[in-house]
Wavefront OBJ file of the C-alpha trace (Angstrom):
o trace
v 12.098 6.954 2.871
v 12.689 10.489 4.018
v 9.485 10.835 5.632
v 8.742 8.178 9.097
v 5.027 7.301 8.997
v 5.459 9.674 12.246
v 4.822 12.458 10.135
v 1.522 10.951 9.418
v -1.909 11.276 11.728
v -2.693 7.964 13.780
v -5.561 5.902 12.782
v -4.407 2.295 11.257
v -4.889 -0.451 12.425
v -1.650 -2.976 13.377
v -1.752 -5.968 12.515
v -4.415 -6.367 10.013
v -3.523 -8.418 7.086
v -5.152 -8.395 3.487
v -4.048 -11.047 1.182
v -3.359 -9.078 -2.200
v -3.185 -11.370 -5.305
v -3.501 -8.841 -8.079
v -2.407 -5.083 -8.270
v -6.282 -3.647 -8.196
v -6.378 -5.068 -4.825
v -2.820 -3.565 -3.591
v -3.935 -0.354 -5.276
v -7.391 -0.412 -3.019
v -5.427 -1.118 -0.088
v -3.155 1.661 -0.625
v -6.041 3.728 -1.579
v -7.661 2.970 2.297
v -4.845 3.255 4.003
v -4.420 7.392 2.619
v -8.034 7.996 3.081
v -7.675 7.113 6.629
v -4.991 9.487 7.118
v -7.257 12.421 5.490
v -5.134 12.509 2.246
v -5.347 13.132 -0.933
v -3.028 11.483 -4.047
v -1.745 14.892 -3.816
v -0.420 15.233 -0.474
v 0.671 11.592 -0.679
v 2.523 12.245 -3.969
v 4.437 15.073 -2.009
v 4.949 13.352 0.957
v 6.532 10.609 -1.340
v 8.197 12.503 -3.487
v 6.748 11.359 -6.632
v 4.052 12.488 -9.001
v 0.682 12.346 -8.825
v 0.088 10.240 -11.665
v 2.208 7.684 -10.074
v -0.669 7.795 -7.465
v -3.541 7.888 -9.845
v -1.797 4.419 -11.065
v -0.738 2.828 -8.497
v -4.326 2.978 -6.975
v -5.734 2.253 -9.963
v -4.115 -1.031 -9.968
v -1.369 -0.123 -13.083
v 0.341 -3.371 -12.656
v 3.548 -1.768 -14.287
v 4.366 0.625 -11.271
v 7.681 0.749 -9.955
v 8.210 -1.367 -7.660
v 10.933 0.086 -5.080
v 8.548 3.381 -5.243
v 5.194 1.164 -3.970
v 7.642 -0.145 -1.377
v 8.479 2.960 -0.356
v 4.864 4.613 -0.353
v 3.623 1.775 1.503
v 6.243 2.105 4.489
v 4.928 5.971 4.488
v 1.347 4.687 5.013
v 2.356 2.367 7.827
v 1.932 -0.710 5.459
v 4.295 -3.783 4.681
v 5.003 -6.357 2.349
v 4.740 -10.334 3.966
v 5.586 -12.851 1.831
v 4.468 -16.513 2.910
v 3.679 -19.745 1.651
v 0.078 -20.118 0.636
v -2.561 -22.016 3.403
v -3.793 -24.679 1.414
v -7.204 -24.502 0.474
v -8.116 -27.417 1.797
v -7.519 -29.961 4.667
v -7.057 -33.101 2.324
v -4.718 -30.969 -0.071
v -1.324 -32.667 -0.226
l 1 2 3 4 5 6 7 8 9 10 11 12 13 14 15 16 17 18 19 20 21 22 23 24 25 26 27 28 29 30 31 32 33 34 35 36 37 38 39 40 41 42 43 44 45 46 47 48 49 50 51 52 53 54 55 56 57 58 59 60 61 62 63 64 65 66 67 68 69 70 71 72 73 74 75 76 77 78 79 80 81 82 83 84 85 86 87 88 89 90 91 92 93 94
């Protein structure tokens, strides 16, 4: 991404983790994450070179948003993707 998160004011958190299972919840994420830099959809749509309606979706939970684009968004807001095997919900699970 052209833009470091650098460019961005401090204020989130490292190391908290949200388990996202559905694209309204990666959208709300997203959606915290500008807020706590003071930002609207419009600067963030600048800052990521990309259009405002692709930030009006994306937080909206659109689950038909481009991929590489959240990726890159999300590494502008300070935010990764982890991908790990599910805890099982139980103790007795196999």
């Amino acid at each position: 991404m052209a833009f470091a998160a650098q460019h961005l004011p401090p204020g989130h958190s490292a190391g908290a983790e949200t388990p996202i299972r559905s694209s309204i919840e990666l959208g709300a994420v997203i959606r915290d994450q500008r807020k706590r830099f003071s930002l609207t959809q419009l600067d963030l749509a600048g800052l990521g070179n990309t259009g405002n309606r692709f930030i009006v979706d994306l937080e909206n939970g659109k689950p038909t948003v481009q991929l590489q684009k959240v990726l890159d968004l999300m590494d502008l807001l300070g935010l990764e993707v982890l991908v790990r095997t599910k805890a099982s919900r139980s103790a007795s699970a196999p």
